[in-house]
C-alpha beads as a LAMMPS data file, in Angstrom:
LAMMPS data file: protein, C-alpha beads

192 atoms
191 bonds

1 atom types
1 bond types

-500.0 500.0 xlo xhi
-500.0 500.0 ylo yhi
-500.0 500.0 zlo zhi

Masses

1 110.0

Atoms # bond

1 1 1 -182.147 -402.101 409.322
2 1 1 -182.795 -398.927 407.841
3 1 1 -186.202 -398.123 406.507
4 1 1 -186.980 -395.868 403.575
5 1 1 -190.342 -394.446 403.123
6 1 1 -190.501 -394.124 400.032
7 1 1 -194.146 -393.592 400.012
8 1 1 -193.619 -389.924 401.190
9 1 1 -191.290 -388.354 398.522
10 1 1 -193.917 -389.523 396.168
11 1 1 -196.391 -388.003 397.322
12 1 1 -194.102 -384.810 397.447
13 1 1 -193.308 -385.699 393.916
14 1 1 -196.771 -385.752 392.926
15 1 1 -197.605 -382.781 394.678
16 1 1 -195.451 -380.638 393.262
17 1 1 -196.194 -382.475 390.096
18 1 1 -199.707 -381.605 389.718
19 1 1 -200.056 -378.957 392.739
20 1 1 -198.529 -375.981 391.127
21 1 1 -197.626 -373.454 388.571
22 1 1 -194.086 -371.818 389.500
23 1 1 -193.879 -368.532 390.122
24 1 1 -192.182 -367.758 386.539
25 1 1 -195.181 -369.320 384.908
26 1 1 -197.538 -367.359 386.851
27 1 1 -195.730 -363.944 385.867
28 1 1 -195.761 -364.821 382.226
29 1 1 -199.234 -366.099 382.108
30 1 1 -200.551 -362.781 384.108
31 1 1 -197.721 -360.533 381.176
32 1 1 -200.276 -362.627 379.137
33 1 1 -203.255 -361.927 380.059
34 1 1 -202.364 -357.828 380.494
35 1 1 -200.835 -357.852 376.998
36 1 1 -204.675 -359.830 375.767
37 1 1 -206.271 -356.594 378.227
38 1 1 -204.325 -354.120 376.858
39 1 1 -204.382 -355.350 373.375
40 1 1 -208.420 -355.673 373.354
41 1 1 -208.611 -351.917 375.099
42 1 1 -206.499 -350.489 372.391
43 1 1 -208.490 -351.971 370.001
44 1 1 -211.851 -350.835 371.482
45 1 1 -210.733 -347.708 371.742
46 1 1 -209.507 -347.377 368.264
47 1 1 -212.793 -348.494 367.250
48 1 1 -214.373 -346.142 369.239
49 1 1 -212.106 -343.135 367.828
50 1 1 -213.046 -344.207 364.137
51 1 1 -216.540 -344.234 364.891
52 1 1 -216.499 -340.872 366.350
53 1 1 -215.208 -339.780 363.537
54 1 1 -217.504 -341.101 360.942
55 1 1 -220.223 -339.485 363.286
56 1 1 -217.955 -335.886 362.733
57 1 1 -218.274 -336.611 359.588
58 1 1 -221.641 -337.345 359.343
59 1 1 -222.516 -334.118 361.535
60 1 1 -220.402 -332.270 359.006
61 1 1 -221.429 -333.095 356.054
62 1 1 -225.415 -332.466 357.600
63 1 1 -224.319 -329.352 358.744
64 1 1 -223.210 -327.980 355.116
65 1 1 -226.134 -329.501 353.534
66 1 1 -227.992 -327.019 356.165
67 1 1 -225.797 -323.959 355.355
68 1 1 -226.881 -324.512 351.732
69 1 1 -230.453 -324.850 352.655
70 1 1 -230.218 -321.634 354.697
71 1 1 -228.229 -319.890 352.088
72 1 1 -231.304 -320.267 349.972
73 1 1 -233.316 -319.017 352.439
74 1 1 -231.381 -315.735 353.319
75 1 1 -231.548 -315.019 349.521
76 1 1 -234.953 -315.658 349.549
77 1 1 -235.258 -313.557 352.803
78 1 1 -233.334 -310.396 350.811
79 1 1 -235.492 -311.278 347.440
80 1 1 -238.505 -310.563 349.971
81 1 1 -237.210 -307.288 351.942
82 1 1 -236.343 -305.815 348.129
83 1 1 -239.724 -305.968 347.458
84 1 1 -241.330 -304.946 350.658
85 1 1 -239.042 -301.717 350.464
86 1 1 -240.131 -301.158 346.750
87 1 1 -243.344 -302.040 347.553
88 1 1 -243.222 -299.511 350.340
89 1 1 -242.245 -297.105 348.260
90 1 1 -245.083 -298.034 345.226
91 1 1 -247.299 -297.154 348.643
92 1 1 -245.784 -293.696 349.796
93 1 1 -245.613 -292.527 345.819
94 1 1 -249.446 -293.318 345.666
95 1 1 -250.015 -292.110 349.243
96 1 1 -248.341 -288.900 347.837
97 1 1 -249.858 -288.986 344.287
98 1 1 -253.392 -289.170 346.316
99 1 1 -252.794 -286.370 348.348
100 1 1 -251.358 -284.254 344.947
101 1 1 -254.020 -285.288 343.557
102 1 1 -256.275 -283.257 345.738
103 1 1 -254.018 -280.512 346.250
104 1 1 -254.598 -278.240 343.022
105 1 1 -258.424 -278.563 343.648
106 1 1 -257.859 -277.203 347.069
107 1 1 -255.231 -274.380 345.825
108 1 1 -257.646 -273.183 343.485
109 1 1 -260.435 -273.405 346.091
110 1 1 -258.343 -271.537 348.621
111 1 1 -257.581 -268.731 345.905
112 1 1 -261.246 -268.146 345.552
113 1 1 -262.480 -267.652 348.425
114 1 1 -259.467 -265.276 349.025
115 1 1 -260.474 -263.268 346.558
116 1 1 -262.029 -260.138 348.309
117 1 1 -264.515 -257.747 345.988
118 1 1 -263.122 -255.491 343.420
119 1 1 -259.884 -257.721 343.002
120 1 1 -259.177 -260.127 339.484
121 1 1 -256.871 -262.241 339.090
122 1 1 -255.122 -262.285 335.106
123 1 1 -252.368 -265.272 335.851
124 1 1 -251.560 -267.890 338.405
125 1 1 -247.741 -269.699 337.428
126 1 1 -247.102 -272.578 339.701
127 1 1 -243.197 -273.849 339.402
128 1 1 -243.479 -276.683 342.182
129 1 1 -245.162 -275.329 345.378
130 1 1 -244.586 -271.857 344.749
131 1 1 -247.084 -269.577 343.216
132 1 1 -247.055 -266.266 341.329
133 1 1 -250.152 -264.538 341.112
134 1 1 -250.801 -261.266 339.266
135 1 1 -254.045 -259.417 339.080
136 1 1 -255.559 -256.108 339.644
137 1 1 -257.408 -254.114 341.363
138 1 1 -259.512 -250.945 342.112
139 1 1 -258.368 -250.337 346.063
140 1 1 -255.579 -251.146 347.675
141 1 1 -256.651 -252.185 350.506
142 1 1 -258.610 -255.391 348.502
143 1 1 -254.428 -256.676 347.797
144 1 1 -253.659 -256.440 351.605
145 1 1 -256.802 -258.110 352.307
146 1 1 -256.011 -261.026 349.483
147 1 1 -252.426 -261.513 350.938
148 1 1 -253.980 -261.961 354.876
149 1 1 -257.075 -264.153 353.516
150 1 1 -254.508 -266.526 351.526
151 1 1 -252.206 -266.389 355.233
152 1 1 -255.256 -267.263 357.112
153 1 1 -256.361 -270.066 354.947
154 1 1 -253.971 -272.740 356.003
155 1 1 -253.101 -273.894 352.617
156 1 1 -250.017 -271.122 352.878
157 1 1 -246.968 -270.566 354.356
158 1 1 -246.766 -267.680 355.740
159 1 1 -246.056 -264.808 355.043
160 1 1 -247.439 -264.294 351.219
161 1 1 -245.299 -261.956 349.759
162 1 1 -246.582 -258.854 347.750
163 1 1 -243.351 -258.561 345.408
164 1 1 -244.558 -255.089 343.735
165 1 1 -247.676 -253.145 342.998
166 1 1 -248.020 -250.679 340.215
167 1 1 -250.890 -247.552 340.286
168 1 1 -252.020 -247.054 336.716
169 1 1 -254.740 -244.805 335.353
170 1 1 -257.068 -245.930 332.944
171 1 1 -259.444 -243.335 331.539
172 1 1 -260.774 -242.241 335.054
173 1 1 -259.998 -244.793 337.310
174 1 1 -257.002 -245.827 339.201
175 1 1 -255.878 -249.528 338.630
176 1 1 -253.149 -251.177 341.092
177 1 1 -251.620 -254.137 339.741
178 1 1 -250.249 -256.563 341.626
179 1 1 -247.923 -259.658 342.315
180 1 1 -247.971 -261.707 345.022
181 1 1 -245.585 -264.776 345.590
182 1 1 -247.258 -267.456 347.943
183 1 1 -245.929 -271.003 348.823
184 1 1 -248.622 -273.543 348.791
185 1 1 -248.638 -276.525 351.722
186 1 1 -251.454 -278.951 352.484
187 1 1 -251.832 -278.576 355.804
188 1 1 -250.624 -281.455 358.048
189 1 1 -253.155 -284.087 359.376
190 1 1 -254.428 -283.710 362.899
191 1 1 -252.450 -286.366 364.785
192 1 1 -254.804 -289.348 366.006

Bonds

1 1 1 2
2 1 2 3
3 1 3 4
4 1 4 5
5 1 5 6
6 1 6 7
7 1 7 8
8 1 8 9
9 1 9 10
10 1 10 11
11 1 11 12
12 1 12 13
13 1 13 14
14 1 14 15
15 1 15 16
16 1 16 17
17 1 17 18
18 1 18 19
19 1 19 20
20 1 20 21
21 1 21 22
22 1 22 23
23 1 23 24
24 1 24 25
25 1 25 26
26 1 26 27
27 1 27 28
28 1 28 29
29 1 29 30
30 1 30 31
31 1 31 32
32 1 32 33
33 1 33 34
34 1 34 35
35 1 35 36
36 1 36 37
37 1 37 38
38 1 38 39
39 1 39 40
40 1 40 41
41 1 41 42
42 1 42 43
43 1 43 44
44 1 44 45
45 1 45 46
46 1 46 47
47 1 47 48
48 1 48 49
49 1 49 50
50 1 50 51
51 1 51 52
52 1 52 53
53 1 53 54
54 1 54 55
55 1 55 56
56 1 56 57
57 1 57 58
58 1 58 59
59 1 59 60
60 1 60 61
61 1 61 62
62 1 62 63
63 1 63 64
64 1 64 65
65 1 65 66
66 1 66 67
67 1 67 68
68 1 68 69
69 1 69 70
70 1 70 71
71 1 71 72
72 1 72 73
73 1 73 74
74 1 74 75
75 1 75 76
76 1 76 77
77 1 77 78
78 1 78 79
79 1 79 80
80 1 80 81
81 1 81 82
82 1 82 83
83 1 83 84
84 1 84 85
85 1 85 86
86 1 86 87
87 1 87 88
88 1 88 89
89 1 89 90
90 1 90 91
91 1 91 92
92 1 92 93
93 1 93 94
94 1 94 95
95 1 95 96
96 1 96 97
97 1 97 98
98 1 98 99
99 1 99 100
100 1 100 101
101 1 101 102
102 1 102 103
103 1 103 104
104 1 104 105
105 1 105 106
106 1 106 107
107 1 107 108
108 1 108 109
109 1 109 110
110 1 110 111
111 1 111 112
112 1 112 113
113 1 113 114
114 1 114 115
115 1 115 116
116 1 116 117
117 1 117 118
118 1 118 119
119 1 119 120
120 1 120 121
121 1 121 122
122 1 122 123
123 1 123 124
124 1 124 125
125 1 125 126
126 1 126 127
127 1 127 128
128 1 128 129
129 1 129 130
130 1 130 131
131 1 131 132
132 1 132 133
133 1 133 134
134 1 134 135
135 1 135 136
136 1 136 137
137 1 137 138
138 1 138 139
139 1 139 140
140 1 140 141
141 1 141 142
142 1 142 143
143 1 143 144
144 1 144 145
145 1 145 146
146 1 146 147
147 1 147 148
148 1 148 149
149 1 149 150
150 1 150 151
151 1 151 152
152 1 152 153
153 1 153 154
154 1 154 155
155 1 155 156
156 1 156 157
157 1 157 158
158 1 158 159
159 1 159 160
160 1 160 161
161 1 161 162
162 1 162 163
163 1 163 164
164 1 164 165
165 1 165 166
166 1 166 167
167 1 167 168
168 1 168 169
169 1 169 170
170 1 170 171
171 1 171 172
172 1 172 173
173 1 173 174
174 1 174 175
175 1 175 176
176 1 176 177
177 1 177 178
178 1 178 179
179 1 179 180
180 1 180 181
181 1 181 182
182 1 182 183
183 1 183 184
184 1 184 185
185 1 185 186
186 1 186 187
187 1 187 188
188 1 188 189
189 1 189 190
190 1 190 191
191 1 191 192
C-alpha cells in the first residue's frame, strides 16, 4: 500500500501561504516606501526653501525701512554740521569783531604815548591796517624818536617807514614836516 501524507504539503501550503511576502513584493513595497521618503523630504525641503525666503524677504524689506530711517538721520546729521560750521563762524566774526573792537582804542593809545615833545600830529588816514600819519615838528631828531617809540610799542610792524620829511621856515623857526607809514597789528596772545 502506498501511503500519502498529505498532512505535510499542507502545512507547506499554508506556510508559504501565510509565511511570506516574495521577494518582488518586498522590492516594490521598499520602491514604496523610498518614493513616500523621498517624496516627504522634497517636500520638507521645499517648505523649508519658501520659508527662507519669506524670512529674506522679511530681512529685506526691514532693512530698507532702516536705510530710510538712517537717510533721515544723515540729513539731519548734515542739517546739524551746517550750522555748527556757521555757527563757528558767527563765533570767530565776533571773536574778531571783539578784538577790532579794542584795537582803534589801543592804536590811538599807542600813538600817544609815542608822541615825544615838540612833535604834533595834523592827520592820521587808516585804509585797513595801514596808517599814514603826517605832523610836524621843531627837531628832527623828535621824528626819529616817534618812528622807534611806535617800533618799540608792539602794536607795529616793524619797521615804520618815514616816507619824506620837508624843512620849512616859518617866520624864525624851522618846521620839518613829516610822513610816516606804519602797519598796525595787535600783538599775538601769549600762548597758555
Amino acid at each position: 500500500m502506498i501511503r500519502i501524507n498529505l498532512l505535510a504539503v499542507e502545512r507547506e501550503r499554508t506556510k508559504r501561504r501565510t509565511g511570506g511576502i516574495t521577494l518582488a513584493q518586498r522590492v516594490t513595497i521598499a520602491c514604496s516606501i523610498i518614493l513616500v521618503l523621498t517624496a516627504a523630504g522634497v517636500g520638507w525641503w521645499f517648505w523649508s526653501l519658501q520659508q527662507q525666503s519669506a524670512q529674506f524677504d522679511r530681512d529685506i524689506l526691514a532693512a530698507e525701512q532702516e536705510i530710510q530711517r538712517l537717510r533721515s538721520v544723515l540729513s539731519q546729521v548734515q542739517q546739524f554740521e551746517t550750522q555748527r560750521v556757521q555757527l563757528r563762524q558767527r563765533v570767530a566774526l565776533i571773536e574778531e569783531l571783539q578784538r577790532g573792537r579794542s584795537a582803534s582804542v589801543h592804536m590811538l593809545d599807542e600813538i600817544s604815548r609815542a608822541v615825544p615833545e615838540r612833535l604834533w600830529l595834523n592827520q592820521i588816514e587808516q585804509v585797513e591796517n595801514l596808517l599814514t600819519i603826517e605832523g610836524r615838528t621843531t627837531v628832527l631828531t623828535a621824528l626819529s624818536d616817534f618812528a622807534t617809540n611806535l617800533e618799540r610799542s608792539g602794536y607795529f610792524k616793524r619797521p615804520v617807514e618815514i616816507v619824506n620829511s620837508q624843512v620849512e621856515t616859518q617866520q624864525t623857526t624851522e618846521i620839518v614836516r613829516f610822513t610816516v607809514k606804519a602797519e598796525f597789528a595787535l600783538p599775538q596772545p601769549a600762548a597758555r
